[in-house]
C-alpha positions in Angstrom: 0.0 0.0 0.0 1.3 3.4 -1.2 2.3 6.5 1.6 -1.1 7.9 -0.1 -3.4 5.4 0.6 -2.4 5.3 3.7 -3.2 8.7 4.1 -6.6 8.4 2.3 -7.4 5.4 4.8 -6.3 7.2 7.7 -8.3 10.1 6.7 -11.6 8.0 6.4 -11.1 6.1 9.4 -11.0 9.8 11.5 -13.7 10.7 9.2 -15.5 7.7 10.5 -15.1 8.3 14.4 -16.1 12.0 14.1 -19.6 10.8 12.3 -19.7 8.4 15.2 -18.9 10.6 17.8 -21.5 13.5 15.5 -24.2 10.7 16.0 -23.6 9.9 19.7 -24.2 13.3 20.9 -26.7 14.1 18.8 -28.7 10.8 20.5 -28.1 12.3 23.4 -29.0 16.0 23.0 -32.4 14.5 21.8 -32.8 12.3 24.6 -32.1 15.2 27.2 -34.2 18.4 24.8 -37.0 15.3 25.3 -36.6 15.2 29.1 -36.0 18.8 29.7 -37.1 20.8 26.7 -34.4 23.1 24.5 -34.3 26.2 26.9 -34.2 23.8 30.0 -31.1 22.1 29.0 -27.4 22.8 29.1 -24.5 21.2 26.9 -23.5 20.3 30.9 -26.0 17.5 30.7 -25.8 17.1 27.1 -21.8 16.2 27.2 -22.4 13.9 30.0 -25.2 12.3 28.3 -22.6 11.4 25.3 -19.7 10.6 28.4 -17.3 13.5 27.2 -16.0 16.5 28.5 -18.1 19.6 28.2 -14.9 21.1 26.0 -14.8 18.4 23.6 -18.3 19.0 23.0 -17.4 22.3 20.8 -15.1 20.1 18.9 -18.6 18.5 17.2 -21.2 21.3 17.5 -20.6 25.0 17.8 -23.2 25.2 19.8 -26.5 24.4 21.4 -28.7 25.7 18.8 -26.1 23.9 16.6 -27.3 20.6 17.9 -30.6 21.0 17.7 -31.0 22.3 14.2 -28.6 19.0 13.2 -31.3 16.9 15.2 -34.4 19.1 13.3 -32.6 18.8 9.9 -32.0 15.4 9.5 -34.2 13.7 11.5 -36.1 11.2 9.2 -39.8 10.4 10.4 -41.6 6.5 10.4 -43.8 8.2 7.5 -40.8 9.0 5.0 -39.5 5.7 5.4 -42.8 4.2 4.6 -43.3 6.4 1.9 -40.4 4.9 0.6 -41.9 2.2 -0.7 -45.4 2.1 -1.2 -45.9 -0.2 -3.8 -47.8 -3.0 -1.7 -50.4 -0.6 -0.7 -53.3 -2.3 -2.9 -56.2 -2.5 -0.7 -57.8 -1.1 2.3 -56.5 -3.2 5.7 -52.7 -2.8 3.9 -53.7 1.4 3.9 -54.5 1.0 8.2 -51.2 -1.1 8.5 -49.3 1.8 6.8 -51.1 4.0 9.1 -50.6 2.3 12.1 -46.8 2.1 11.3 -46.1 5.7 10.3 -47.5 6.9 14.0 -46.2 4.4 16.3 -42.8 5.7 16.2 -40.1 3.3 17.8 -38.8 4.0 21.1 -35.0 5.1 20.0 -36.7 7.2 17.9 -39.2 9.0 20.2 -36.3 11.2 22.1 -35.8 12.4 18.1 -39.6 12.9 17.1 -40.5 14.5 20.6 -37.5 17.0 20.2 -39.3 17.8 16.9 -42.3 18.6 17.9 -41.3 20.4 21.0 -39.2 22.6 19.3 -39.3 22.4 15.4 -43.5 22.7 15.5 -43.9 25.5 17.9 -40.7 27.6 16.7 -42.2 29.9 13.7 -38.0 30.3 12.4 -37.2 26.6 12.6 -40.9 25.6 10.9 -39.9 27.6 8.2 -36.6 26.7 7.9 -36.2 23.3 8.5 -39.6 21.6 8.7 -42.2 23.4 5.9 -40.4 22.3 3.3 -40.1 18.5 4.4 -43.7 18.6 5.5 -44.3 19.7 1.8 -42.5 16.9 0.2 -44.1 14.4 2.1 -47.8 15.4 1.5 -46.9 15.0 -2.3 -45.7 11.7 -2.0 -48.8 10.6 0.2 -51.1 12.0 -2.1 -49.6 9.8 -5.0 -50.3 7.2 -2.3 -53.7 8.4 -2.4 -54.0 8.8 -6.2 -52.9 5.3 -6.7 -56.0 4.2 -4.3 -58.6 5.3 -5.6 -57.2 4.5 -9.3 -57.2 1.2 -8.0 -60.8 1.1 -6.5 -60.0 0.7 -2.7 -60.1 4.5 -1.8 -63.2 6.2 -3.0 -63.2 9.0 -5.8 -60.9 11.9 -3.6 -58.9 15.0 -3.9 -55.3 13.7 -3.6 -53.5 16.6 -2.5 -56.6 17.6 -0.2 -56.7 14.4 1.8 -53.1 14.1 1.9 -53.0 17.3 3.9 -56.0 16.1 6.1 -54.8 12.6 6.9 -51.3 14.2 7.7 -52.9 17.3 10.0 -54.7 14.3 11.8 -51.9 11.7 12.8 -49.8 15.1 13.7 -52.4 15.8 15.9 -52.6 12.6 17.5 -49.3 12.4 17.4 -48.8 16.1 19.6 -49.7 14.8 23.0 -48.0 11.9 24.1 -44.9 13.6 22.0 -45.3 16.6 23.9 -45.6 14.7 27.6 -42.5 15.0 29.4 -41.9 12.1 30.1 -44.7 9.8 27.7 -47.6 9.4 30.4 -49.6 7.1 28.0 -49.1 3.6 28.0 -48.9 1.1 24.9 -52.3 -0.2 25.0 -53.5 3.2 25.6 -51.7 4.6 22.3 -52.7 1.6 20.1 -56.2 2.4 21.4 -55.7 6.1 20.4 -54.3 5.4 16.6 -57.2 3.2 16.0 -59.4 5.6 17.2 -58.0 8.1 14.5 -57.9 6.0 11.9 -61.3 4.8 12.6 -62.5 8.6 12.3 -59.6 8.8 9.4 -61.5 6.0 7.3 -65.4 6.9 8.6 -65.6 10.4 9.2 -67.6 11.7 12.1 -71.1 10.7 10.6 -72.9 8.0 9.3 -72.6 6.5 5.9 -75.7 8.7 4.6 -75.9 12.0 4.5 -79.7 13.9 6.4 -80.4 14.3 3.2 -80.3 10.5 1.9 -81.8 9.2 5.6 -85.2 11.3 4.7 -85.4 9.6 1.6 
């Protein structure tokens, strides 16, 4: 092996441990902005969260705010990576699978997702920035998802683009309050019980099958 490759392995092996190291502290920024919200917390508790020094921390991040946009701007959420691929979606159980497996975040990733929507969702400059954008993207992938139903025969004749922005507003909703609980209060049964209750009004509505109009008839 040549003195440069040498060099260029060397260089990617640092490269490597500093990604590492990146990812570490970023874990654990999100597990303590979760805990103790953004203001709340220090890069004190941060560091020690990650097991370095305070100083070393400023080797990574320049800063607090640093850390938090890194966790806002590249935080993937359960949806994208269904989104990903949504070929098998051909009928209507498969759709409330999807569902189901877009909200119920796994736990490493709810320290991530609650950081979000403590701080991303209720900041107007990190929204913008960071989070419009994203949101954007993913309602016009979804409402492919949605096109591709009802060409198919299992969703019923629908506004893509308008009911990918409604099913999205809802799960967010649903989504807020155990997210926003510091710590989670709810337990698994009792969020199961809550998804199916917004899917349930996500696939029925709030009213009947007929409309006052049709029951008169």
């Amino acid at each position: 092996m040549t003195d440069d490759q040498n060099h260029q392995d060397g260089f990617a092996r640092r490269e490597r441990r500093v990604e590492r190291r990146r990812e570490e502290i970023l874990q654990a920024a999100a597990s303590v902005f979760a805990t103790k919200g953004y203001a709340a917390a220090t890069t004190r508790e941060i560091a020690a969260a990650a097991d370095i020094a305070e100083g070393s921390l400023y080797n990574y991040f320049s800063s607090k705010r640093d850390i938090l946009v890194a966790i806002i701007s590249r935080s993937p959420s359960p949806v994208d990576r269904l989104l990903a691929d949504t070929a098998h979606l051909t009928d209507r159980d498969q759709f409330v699978q999807f569902i189901e497996q877009a909200v119920m975040a796994p736990a490493p990733e709810q320290p991530w997702m609650r950081t979000i929507i403590k701080e991303a969702w209720t900041d107007d400059e990190l929204f913008r920035q960071y989070q419009a954008g994203h949101i954007e993207k993913l309602t016009s992938r979804f409402a492919r998802v949605i096109s591709g139903g009802v060409k198919a025969g299992w969703l019923r004749p629908l506004d893509p683009d308008a009911t990918a922005r409604a099913v999205i507003a809802l799960l967010m909703a649903f989504m807020m309050h155990p997210m926003r609980a510091c710590p989670a209060v709810e337990t698994p049964e009792a969020r199961t019980q809550r998804m199916q209750s917004a899917i349930d009004i996500l696939l029925y509505g709030l009213m009947g099958h007929q409309s006052p109009e049709q029951e008169k008839e």
